[in-house]
NUGU-138578 format. One record per atom (N, C-alpha, C): atom name; residue in one letter; x, y, z. Coordinates in pm, 1 decimal, padded with zeros to 6 digits. Last residue first. Layout:
+-------+---------+----------+----------+----------+
: atomo : residuo :     east :    north :       up :
+-------+---------+----------+----------+----------+
:    CA :       A :        X :        Y :        Z :
...
+-------+---------+----------+----------+----------+
END
This chain:
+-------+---------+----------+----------+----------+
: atomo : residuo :     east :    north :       up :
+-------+---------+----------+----------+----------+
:     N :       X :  00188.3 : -07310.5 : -00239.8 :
:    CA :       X :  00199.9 : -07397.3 : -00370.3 :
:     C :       X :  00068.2 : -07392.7 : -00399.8 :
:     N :       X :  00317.8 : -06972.3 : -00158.3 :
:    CA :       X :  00202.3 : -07052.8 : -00198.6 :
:     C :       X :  00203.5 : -07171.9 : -00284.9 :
:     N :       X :  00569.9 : -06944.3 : -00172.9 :
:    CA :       X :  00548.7 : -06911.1 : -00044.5 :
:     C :       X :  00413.0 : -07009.5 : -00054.0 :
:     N :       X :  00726.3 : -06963.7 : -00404.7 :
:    CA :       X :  00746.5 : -07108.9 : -00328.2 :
:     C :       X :  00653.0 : -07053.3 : -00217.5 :
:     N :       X :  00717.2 : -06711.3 : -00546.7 :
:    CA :       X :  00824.5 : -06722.9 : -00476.8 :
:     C :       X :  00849.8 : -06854.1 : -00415.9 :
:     N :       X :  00486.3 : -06782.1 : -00654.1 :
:    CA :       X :  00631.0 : -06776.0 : -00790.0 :
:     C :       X :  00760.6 : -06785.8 : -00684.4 :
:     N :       X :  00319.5 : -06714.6 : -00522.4 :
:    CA :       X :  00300.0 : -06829.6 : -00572.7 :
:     C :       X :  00424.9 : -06839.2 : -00625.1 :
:     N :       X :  00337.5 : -06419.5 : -00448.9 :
:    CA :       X :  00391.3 : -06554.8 : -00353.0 :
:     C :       X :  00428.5 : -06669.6 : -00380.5 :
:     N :       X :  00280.7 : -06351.5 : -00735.0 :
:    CA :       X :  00449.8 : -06334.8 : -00672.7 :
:     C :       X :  00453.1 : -06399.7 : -00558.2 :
:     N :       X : -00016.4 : -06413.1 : -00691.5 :
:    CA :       X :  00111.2 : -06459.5 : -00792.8 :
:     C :       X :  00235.1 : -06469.0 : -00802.5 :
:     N :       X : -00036.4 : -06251.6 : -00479.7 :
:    CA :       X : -00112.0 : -06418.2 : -00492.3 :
:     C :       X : -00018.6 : -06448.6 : -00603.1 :
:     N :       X : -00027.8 : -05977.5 : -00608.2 :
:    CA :       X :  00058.7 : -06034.1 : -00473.9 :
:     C :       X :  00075.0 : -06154.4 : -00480.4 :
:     N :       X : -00237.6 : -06015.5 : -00798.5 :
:    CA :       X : -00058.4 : -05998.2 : -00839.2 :
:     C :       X :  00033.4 : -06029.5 : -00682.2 :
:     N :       X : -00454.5 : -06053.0 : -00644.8 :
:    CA :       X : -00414.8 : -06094.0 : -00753.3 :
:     C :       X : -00276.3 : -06150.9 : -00798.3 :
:     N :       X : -00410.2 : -05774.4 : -00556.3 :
:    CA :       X : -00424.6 : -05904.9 : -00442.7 :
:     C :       X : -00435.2 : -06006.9 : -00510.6 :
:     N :       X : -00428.4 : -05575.6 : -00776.2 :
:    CA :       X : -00293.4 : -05613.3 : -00672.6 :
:     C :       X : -00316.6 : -05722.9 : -00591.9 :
:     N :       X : -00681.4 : -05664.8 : -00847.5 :
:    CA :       X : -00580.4 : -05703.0 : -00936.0 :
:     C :       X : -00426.0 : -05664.3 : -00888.2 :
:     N :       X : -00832.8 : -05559.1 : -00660.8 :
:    CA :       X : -00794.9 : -05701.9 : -00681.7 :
:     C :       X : -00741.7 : -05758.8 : -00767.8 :
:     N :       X : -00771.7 : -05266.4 : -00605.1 :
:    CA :       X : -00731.4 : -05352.8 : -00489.7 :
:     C :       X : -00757.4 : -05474.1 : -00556.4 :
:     N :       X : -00626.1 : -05173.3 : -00986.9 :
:    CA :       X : -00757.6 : -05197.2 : -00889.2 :
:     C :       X : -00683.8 : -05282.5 : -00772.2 :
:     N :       X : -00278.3 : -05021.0 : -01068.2 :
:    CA :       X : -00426.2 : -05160.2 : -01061.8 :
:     C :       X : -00502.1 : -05102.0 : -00925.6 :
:     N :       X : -00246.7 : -04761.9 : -01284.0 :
:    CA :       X : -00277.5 : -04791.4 : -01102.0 :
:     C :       X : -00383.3 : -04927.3 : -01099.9 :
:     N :       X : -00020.2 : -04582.7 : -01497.1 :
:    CA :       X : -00099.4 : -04735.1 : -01474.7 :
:     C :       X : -00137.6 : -04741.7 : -01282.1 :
:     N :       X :  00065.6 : -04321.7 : -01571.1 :
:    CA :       X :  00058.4 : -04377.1 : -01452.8 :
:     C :       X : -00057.5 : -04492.3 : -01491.5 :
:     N :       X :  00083.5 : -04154.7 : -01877.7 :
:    CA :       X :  00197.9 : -04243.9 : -01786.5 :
:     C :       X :  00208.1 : -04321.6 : -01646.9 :
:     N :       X : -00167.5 : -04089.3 : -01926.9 :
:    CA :       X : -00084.9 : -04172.5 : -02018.9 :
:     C :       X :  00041.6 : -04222.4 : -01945.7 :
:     N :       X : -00274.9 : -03970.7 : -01706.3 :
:    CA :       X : -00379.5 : -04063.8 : -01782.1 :
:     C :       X : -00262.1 : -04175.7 : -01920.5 :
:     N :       X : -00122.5 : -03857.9 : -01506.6 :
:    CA :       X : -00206.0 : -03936.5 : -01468.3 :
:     C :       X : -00270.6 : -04036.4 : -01610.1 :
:     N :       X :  00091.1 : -03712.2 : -01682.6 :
:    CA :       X :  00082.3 : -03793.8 : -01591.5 :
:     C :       X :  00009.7 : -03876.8 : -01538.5 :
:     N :       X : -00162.1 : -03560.3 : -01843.5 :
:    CA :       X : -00007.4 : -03638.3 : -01955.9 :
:     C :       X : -00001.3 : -03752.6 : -01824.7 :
:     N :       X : -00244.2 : -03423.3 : -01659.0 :
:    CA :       X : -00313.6 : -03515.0 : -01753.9 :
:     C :       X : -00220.3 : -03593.5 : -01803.5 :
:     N :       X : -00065.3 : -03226.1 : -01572.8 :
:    CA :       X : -00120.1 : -03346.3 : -01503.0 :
:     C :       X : -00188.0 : -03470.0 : -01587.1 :
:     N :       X :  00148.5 : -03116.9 : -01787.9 :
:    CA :       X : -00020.3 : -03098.3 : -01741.3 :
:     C :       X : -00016.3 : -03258.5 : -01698.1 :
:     N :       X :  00408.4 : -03082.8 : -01811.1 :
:    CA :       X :  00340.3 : -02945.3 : -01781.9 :
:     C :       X :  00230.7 : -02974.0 : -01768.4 :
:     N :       X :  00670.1 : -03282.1 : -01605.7 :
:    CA :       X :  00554.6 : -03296.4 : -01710.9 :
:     C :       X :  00463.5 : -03139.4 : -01706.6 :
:     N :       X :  00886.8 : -03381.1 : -01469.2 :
:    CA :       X :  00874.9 : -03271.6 : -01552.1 :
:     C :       X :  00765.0 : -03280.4 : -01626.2 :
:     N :       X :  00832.8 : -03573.6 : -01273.5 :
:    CA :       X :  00857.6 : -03641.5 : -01404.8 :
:     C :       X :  00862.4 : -03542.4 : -01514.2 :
:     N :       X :  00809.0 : -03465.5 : -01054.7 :
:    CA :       X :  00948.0 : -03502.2 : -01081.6 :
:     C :       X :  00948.9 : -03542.0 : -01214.1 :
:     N :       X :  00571.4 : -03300.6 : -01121.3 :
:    CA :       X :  00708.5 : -03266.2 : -01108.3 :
:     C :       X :  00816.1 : -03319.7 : -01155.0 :
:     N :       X :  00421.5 : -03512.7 : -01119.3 :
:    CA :       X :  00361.7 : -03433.3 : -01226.8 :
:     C :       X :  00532.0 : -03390.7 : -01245.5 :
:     N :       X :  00429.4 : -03572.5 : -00877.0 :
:    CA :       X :  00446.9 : -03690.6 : -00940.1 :
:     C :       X :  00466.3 : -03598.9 : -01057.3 :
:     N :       X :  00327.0 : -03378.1 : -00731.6 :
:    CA :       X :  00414.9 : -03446.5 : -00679.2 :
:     C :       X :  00499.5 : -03471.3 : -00827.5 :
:     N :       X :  00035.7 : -03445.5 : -00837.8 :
:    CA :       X :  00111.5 : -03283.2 : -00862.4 :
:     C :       X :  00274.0 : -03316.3 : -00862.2 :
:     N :       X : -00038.4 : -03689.9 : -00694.3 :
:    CA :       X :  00009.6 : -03641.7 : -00877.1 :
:     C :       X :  00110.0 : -03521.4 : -00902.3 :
:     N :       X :  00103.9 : -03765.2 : -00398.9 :
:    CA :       X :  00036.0 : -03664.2 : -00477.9 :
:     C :       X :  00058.8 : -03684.6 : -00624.9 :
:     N :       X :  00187.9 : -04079.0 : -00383.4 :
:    CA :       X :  00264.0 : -03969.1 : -00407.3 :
:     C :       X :  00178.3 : -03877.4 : -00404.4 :
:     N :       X :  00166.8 : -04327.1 : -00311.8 :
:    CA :       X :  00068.3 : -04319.4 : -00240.1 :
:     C :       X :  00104.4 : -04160.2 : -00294.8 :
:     N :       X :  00270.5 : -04566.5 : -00430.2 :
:    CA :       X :  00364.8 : -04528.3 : -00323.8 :
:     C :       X :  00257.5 : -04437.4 : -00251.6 :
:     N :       X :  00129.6 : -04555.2 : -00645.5 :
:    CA :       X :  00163.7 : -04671.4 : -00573.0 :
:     C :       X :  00165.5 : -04630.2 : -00455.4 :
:     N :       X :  00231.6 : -04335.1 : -00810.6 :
:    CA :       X :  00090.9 : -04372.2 : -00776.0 :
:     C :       X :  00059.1 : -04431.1 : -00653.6 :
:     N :       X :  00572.1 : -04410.4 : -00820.8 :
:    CA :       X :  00514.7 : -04323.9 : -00741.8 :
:     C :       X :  00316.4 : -04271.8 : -00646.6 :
:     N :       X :  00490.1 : -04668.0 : -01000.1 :
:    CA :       X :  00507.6 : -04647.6 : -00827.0 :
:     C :       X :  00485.7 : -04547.7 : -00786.6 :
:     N :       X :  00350.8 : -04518.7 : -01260.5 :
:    CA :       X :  00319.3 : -04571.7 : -01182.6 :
:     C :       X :  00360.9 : -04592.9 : -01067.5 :
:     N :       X :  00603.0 : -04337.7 : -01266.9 :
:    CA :       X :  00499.8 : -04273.9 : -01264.2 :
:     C :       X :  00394.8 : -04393.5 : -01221.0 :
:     N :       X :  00818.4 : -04523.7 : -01321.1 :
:    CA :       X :  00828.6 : -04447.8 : -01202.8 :
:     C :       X :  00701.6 : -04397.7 : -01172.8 :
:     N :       X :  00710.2 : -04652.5 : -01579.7 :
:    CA :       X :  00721.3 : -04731.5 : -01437.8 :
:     C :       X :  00785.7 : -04644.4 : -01319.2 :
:     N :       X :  00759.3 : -04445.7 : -01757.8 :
:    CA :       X :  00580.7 : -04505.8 : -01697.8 :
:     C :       X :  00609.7 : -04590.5 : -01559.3 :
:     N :       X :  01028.5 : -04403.8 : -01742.3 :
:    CA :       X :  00937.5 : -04325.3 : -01676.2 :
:     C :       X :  00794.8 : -04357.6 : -01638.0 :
:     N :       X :  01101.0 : -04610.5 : -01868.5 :
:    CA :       X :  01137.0 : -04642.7 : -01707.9 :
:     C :       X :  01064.6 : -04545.4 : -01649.2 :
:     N :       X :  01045.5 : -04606.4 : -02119.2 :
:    CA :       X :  00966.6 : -04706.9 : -02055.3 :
:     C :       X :  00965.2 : -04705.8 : -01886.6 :
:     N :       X :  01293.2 : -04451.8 : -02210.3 :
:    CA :       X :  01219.9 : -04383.3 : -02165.4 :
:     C :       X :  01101.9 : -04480.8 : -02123.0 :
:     N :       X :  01484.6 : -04669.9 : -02198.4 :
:    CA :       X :  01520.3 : -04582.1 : -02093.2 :
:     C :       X :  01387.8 : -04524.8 : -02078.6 :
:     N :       X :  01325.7 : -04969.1 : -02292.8 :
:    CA :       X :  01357.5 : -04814.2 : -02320.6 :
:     C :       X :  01358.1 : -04812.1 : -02186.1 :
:     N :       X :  01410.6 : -05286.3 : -02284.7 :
:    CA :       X :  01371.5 : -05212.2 : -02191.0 :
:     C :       X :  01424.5 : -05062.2 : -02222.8 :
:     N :       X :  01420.8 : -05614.7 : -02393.0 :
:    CA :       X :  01477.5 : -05480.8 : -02382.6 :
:     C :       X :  01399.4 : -05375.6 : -02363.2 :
:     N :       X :  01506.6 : -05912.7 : -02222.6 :
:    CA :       X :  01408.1 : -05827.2 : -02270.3 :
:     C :       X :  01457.8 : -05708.4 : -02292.3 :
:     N :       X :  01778.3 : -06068.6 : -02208.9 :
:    CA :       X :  01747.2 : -05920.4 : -02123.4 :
:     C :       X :  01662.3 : -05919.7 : -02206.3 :
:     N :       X :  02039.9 : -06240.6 : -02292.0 :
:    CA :       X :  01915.0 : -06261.4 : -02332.7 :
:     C :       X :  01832.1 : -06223.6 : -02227.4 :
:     N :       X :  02295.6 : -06109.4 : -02334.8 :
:    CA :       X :  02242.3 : -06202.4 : -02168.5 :
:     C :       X :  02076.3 : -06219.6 : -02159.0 :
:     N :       X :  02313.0 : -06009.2 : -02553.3 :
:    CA :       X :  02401.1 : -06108.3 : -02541.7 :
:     C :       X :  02311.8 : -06207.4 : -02387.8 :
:     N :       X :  02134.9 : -05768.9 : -02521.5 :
:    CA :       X :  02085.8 : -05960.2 : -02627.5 :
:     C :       X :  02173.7 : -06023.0 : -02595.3 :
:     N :       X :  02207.5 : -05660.7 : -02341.4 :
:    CA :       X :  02104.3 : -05712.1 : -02347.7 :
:     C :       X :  02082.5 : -05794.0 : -02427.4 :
:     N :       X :  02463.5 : -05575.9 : -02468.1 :
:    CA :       X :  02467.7 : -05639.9 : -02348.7 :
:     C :       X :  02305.8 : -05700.4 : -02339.5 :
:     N :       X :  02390.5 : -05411.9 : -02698.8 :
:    CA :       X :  02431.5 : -05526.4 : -02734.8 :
:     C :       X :  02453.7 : -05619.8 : -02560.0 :
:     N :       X :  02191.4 : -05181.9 : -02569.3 :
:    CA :       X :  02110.2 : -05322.9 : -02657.8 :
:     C :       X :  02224.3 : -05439.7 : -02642.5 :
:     N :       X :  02436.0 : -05077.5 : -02480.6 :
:    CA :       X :  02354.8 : -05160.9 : -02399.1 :
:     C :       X :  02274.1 : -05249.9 : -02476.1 :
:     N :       X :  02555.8 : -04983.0 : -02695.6 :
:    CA :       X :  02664.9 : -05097.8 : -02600.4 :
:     C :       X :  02535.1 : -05160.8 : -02540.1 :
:     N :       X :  02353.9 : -04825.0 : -02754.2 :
:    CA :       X :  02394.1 : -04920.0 : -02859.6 :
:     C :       X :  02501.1 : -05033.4 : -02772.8 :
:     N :       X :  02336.9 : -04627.3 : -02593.6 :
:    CA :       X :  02171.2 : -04713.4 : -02611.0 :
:     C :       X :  02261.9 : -04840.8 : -02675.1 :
:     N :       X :  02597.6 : -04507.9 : -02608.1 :
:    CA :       X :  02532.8 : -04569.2 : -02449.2 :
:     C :       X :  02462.4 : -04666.6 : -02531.1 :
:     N :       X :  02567.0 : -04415.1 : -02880.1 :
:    CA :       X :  02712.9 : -04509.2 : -02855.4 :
:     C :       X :  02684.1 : -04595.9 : -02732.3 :
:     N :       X :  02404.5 : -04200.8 : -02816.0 :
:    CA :       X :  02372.9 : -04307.3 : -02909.5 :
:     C :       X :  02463.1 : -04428.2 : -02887.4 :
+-------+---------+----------+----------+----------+
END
């Protein structure tokens, strides 16, 4: 409790969106998707007992044009695309 609580206060001080520890699991469970993982795989590391939990509530997977989309946007953001 004493961890979550130093960190909120570092996060508002350096004006940080705040970000659950446990939020970090949907975003492993999505890359791992990403990354190309098996579920089962995926099912594991994230200790989960039914695939379902993994695939349907913790893995987000964009469609090919809403990553070619999002690529087109992070070029754009990087200066690569004006």
């Amino acid at each position: 409790m004493r961890i979550q609580l130093a960190g909120e206060l570092h996060t508002r001080k350096a004006s940080l969106p705040r970000i659950r520890v446990h939020d970090t699991r949907h975003t492993c469970a999505s890359m791992l998707a990403a990354l190309g993982v098996h579920p089962r795989v995926a099912m594991r590391i994230l200790r989960h007992s039914q695939i379902s939990v993994t695939m349907n509530v913790y893995t987000q997977i964009a469609s090919p044009e809403s990553r070619k989309a999002l690529d087109q946007l992070n070029d754009s953001l990087d200066g690569e695309n004006p």
